[in-house]
SEKOLLUM-303419 format. One line per field, with one value per residue (C-alpha): residue number from 1; x, y, z; residue in three letters. Coordinates in Angstrom, 1 decimal. Example, Ala and Ser with C-alpha at 12.3 -4.5 7.8 and 13.67 -1.06 7.14 Angstrom:
num	[1	2]
X	[12.3	13.7]
Y	[-4.5	-1.1]
Z	[7.8	7.1]
residu	[ALA	SER]
END
This chain:
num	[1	2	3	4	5	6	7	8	9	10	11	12	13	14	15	16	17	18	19	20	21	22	23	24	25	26	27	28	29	30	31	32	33	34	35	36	37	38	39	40	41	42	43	44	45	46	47	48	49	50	51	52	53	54	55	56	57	58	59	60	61	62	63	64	65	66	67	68	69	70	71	72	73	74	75	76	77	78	79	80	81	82	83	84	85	86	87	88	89	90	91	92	93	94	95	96	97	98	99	100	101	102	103	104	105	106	107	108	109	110	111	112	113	114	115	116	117	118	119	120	121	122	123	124	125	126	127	128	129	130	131	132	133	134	135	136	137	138	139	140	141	142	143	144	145	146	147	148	149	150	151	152	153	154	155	156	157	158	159	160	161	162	163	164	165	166	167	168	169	170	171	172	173	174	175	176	177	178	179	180	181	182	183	184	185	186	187	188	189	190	191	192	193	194	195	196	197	198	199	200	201	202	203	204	205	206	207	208	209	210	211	212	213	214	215	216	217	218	219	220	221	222	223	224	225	226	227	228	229	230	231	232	233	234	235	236	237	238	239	240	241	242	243	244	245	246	247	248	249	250	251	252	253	254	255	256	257	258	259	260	261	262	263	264	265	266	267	268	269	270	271	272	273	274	275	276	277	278	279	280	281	282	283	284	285	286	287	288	289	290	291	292	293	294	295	296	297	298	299	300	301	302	303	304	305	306	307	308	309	310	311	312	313	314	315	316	317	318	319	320	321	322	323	324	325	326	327	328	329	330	331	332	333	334	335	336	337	338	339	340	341	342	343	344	345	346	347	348	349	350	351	352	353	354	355	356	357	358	359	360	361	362	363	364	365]
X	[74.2	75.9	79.2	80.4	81.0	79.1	79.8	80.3	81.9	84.5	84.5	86.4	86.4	83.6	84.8	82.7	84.7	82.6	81.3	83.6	86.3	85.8	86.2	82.9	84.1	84.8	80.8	79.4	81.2	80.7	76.8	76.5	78.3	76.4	73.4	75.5	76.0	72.4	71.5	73.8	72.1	68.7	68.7	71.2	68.1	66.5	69.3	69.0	65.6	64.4	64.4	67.5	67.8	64.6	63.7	63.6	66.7	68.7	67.6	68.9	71.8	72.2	71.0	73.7	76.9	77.0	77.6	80.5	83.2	81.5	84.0	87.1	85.7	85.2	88.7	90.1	88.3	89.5	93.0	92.8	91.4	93.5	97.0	97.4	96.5	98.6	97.4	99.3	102.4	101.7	100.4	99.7	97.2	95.8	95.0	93.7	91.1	89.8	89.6	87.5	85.4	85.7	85.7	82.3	80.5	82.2	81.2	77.8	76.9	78.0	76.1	73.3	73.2	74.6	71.2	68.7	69.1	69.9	68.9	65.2	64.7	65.5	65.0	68.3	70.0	73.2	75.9	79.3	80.2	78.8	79.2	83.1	82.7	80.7	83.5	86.6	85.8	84.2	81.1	78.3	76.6	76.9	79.0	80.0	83.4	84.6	84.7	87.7	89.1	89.2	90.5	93.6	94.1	94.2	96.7	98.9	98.5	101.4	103.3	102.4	102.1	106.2	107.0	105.3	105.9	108.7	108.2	106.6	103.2	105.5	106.1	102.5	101.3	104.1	103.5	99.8	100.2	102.3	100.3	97.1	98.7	100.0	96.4	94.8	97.5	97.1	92.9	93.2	95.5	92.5	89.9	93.1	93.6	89.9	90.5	92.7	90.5	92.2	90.5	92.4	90.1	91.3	89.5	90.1	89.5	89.5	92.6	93.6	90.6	92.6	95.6	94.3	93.0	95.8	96.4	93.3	93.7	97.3	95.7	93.2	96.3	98.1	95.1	93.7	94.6	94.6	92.2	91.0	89.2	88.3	89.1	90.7	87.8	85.5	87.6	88.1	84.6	83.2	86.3	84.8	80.9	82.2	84.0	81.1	78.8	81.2	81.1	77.3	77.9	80.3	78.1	75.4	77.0	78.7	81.1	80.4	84.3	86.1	89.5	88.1	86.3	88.9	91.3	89.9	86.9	83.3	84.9	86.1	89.6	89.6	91.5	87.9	86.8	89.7	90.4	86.4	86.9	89.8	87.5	84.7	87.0	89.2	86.5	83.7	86.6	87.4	83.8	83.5	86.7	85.9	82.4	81.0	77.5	76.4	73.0	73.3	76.4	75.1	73.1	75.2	78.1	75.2	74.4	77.7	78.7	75.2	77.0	79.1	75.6	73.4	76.4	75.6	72.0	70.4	70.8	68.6	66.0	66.0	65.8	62.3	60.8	61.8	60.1	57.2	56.6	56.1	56.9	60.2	60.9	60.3	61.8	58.8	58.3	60.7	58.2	58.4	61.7	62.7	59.9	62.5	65.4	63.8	62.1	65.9	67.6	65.7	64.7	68.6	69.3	66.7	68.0	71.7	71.0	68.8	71.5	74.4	71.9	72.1	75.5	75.2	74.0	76.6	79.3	78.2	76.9]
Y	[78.9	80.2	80.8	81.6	79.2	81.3	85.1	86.3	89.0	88.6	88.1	91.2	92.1	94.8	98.5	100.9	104.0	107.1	108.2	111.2	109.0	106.3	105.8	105.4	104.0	100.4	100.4	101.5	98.9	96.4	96.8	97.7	94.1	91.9	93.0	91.8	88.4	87.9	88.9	86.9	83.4	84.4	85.6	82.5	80.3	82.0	81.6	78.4	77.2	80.3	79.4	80.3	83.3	84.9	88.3	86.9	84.8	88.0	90.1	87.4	86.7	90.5	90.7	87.9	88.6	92.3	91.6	89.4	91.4	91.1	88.1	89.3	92.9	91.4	90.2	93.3	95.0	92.1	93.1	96.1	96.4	93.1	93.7	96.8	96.1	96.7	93.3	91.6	92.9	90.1	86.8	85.5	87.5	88.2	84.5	84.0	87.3	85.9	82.3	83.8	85.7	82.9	79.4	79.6	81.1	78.2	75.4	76.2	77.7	74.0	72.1	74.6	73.8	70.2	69.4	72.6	72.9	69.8	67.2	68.7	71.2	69.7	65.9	64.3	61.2	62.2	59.6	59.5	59.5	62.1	64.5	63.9	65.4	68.2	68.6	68.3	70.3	73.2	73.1	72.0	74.9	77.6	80.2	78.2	77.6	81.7	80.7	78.4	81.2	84.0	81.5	80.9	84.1	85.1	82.3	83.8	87.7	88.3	86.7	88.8	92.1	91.2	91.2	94.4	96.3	99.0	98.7	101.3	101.2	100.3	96.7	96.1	96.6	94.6	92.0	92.0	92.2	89.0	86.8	87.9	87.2	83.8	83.2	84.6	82.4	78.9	79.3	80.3	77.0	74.6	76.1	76.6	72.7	71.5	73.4	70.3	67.8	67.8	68.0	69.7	71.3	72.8	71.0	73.0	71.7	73.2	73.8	75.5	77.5	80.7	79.9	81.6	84.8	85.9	88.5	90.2	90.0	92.5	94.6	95.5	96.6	98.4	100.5	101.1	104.7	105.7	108.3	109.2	112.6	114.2	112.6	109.9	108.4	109.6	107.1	103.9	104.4	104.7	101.2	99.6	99.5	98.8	95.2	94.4	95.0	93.2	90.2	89.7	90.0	86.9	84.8	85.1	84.0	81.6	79.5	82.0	82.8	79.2	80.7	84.3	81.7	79.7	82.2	84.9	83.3	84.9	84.0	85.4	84.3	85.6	88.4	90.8	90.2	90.8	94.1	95.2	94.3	96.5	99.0	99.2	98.9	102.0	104.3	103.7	105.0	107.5	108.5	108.3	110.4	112.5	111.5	112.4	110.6	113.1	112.0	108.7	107.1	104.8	103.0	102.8	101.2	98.9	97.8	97.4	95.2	93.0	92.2	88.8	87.8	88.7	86.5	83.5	83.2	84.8	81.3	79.6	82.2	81.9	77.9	78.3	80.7	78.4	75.4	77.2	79.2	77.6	80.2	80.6	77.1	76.8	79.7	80.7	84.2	87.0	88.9	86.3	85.7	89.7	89.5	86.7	88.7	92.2	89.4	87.7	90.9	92.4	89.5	89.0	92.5	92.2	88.6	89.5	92.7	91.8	88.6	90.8	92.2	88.8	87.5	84.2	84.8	87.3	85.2	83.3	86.4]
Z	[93.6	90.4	89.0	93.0	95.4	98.3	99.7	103.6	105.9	107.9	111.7	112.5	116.1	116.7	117.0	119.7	119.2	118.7	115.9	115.0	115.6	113.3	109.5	108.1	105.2	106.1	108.0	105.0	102.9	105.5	105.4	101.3	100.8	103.6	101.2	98.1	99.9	100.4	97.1	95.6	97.6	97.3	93.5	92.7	93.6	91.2	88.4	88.9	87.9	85.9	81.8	80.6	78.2	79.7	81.0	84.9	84.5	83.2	85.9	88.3	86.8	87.2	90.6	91.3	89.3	89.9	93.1	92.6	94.3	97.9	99.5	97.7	99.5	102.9	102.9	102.3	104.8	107.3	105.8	105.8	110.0	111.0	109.6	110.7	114.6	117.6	118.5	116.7	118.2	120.5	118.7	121.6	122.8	118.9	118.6	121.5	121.3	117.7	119.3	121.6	118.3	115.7	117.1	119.4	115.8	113.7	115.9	116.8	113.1	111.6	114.0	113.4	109.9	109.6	112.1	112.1	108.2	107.0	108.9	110.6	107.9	104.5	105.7	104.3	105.4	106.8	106.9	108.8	106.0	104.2	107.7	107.3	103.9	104.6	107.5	105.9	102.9	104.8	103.1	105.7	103.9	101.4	103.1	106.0	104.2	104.8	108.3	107.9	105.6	108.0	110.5	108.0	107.0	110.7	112.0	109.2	110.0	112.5	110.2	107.6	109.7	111.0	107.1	106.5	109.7	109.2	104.8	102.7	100.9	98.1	99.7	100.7	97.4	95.9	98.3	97.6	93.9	94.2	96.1	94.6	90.9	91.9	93.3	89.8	87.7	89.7	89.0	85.9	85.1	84.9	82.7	80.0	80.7	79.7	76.5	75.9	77.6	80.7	84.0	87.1	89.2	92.6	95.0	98.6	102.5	106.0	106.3	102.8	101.9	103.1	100.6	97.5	99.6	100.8	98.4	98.9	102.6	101.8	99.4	101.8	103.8	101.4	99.8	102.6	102.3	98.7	98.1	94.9	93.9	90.8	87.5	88.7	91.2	88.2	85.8	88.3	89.3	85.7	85.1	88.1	86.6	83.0	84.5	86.8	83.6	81.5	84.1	83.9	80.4	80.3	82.1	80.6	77.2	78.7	75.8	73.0	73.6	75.1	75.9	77.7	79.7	80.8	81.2	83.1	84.8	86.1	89.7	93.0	91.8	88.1	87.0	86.4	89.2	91.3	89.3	90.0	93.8	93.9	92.5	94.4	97.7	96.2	95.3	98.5	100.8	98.3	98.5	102.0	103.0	106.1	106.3	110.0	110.7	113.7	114.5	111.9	113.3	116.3	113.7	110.9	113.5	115.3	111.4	110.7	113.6	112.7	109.2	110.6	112.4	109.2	107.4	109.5	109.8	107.1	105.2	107.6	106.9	103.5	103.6	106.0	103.4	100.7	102.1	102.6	99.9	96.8	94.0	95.8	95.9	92.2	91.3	89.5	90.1	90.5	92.4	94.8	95.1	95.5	98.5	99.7	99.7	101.6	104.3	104.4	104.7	106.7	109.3	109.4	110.7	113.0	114.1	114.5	116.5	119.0	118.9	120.0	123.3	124.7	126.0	125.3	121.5	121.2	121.0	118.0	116.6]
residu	[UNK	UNK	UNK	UNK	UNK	UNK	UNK	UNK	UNK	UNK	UNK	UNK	UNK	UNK	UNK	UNK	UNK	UNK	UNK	UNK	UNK	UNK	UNK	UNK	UNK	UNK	UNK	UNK	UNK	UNK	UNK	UNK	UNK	UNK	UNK	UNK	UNK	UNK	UNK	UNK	UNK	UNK	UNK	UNK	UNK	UNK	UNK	UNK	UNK	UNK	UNK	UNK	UNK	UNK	UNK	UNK	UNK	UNK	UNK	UNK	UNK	UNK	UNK	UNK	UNK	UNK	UNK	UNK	UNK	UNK	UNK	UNK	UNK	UNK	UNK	UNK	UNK	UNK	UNK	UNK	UNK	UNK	UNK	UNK	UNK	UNK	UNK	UNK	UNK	UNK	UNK	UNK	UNK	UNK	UNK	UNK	UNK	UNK	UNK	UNK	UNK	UNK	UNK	UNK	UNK	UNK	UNK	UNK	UNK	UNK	UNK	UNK	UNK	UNK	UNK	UNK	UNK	UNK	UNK	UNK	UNK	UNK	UNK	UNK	UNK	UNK	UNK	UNK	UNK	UNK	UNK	UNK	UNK	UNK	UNK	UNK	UNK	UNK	UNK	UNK	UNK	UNK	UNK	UNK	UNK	UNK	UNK	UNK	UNK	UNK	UNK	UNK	UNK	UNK	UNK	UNK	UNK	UNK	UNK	UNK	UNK	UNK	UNK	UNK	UNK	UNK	UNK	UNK	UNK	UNK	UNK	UNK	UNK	UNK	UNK	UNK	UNK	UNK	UNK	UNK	UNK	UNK	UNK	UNK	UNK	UNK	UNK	UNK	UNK	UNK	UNK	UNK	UNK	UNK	UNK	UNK	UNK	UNK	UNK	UNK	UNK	UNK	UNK	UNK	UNK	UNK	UNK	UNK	UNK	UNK	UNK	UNK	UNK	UNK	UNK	UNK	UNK	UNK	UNK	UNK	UNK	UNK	UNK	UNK	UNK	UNK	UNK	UNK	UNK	UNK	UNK	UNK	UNK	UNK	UNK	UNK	UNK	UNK	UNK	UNK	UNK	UNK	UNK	UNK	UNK	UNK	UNK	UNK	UNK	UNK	UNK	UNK	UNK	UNK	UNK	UNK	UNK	UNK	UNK	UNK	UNK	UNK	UNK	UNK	UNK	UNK	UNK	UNK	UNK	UNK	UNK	UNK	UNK	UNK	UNK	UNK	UNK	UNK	UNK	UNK	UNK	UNK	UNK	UNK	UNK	UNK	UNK	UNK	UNK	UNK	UNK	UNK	UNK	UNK	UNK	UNK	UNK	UNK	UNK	UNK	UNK	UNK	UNK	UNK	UNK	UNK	UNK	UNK	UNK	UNK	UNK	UNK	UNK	UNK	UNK	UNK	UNK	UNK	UNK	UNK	UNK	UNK	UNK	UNK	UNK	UNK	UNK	UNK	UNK	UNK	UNK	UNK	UNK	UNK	UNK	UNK	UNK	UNK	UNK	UNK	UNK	UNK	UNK	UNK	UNK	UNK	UNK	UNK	UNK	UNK	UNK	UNK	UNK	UNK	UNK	UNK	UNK	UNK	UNK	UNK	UNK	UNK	UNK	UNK	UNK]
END
């Protein structure tokens, strides 16, 4: 893993309405970003053990940090669905309808990777300890941690949705731009601090890992209907690629410029990143305004309802192709390793759609 701390979707409820009924635009996203989120574990392995400074580590580091924006993304697409609900016109019956989505997928994913991955696959000695850890801190595995995200960001949606319902755009955005530059300002407080020597770092759990999100999770809301054409999608599309370049950039030259570093960080919660999110979110609707997928739209739904399944196991995919395939494991050849990513992707989609045929497996799908 590299300079993020893991990527994933959100576990939105499904949506079955028919195809000329439906914006298109959130699918697409949905399904462009789930690719971004296995790119950015599978090439990440590679980041890691590739020399530094050479031709394969700069195309992962590529592969990887371009696609950066993906869980800020996801979150606004949860925002942008969620907070704008009937449902949650009656909390009640919200909560109890994602209980029913989120809790079977985030008990039976963490045993699934605190034993399958952990224990049988990679052999380590798990103590009570060490399982209270993983627990408490949401990190049983790499993008296991989202799941206690959405769940936070969802037990504070009526809330939210109340404060909005009956305001403008004007006080979504504000709203958003509020809590997402408080978020942006608290994380950029301890890379300023170890400029001076002094270590801070934010150190998150279960039961807070939705706190600095909550910004994105409005914005999602509040832009979910700007529309940009001509020059102006031209320009914020052309802005959008110059940060994301800019961001691979950055970490790859890592400390050649301390205080940019610290300041505005290569991370889902620095202020580049946040801007480039807001980008791509902005201009894929744009581009995707009163798209109708006749013959196309079946699929592109099914692929976009996969995205929460393709979230949760393609991990465990990846980890049995690691184990078995040397190159990979070494991070030794990028040919290898790009092999690892179409067999993830692809045995993921495969995985989590035949998944959601089966009742049982649907519901931690």
């Amino acid at each position: 893993m590299t300079a993020v701390q893991g990527a994933a979707p959100q576990a939105d409820v499904r949506h079955t309405e028919r195809p000329r009924q439906r914006d298109f635009g959130l699918d697409i996203l949905r399904i462009v970003s789930i690719c971004g989120v296995v790119a950015i574990h599978v090439f990440g392995h590679l980041v890691g053990r590739a020399p530094r400074d050479s031709r394969t580590w700069w195309i992962a580091v590529t592969f990887d940090i371009a696609w950066i924006w993906v869980v800020p993304v996801f979150v606004m697409i949860s925002g942008a669905l969620i907070l704008g609900s009937r449902q949650l016109a009656d909390p009640g019956l919200f909560y109890r309808r994602r209980a029913v989505r989120l809790v079977p997928a985030l008990i039976a994913w963490n045993l699934i990777y605190l034993i399958g991955v952990r224990l049988w696959m990679r052999g380590e000695d798990l103590t009570v300890t060490r399982v209270l850890q993983l627990l408490v801190d949401g990190s049983v595995f790499t993008q296991l941690y989202f799941l206690w995200l959405i769940a936070g960001l969802y037990a504070v949606a009526p809330v939210l949705a109340a404060f909005l319902r009956g305001g403008s755009r004007r006080r979504a955005v504000a709203a958003a731009a509020t809590f997402l530059a408080a978020a942006l300002i608290v994380y950029m407080i301890p890379g300023i601090l170890s400029l001076f020597g002094v270590s801070r770092p934010i150190q998150l759990n279960v039961f807070t890992q939705w706190m600095p999100y909550v910004g994105y999770f409005l914005a999602g809301y509040a832009l979910k209907n700007v529309r940009l054409a001509g020059w102006k999608l031209l320009l914020t599309g052309a802005a959008t690629v110059g940060l994301l370049a800019a961001a691979i950039w950055r970490y790859g030259h890592r400390g050649l410029v301390p205080l940019l570093d610290a300041a505005f960080p290569v991370s889902y919660l620095g202020l580049q990143v946040a801007l480039a999110a807001i980008g791509v979110f902005v201009v894929t609707l744009s581009l995707c305004d009163g798209l109708k997928l006749e013959r196309a739209g079946k699929a592109t739904i099914a692929l976009s309802n996969a995205t929460f399944g393709v979230f949760l196991v393609h991990l465990v995919i990846f980890e049995a192709i690691r184990l078995t395939v040397p190159a990979v494991s070494a991070g030794t050849s990028l040919v290898a390793v790009a092999g690892a990513y179409a067999v993830t992707l692809a045995g993921s989609f495969a995985v989590s759609l035949a998944a959601n045929r089966v009742p049982l497996l649907r519901n931690i799908f």
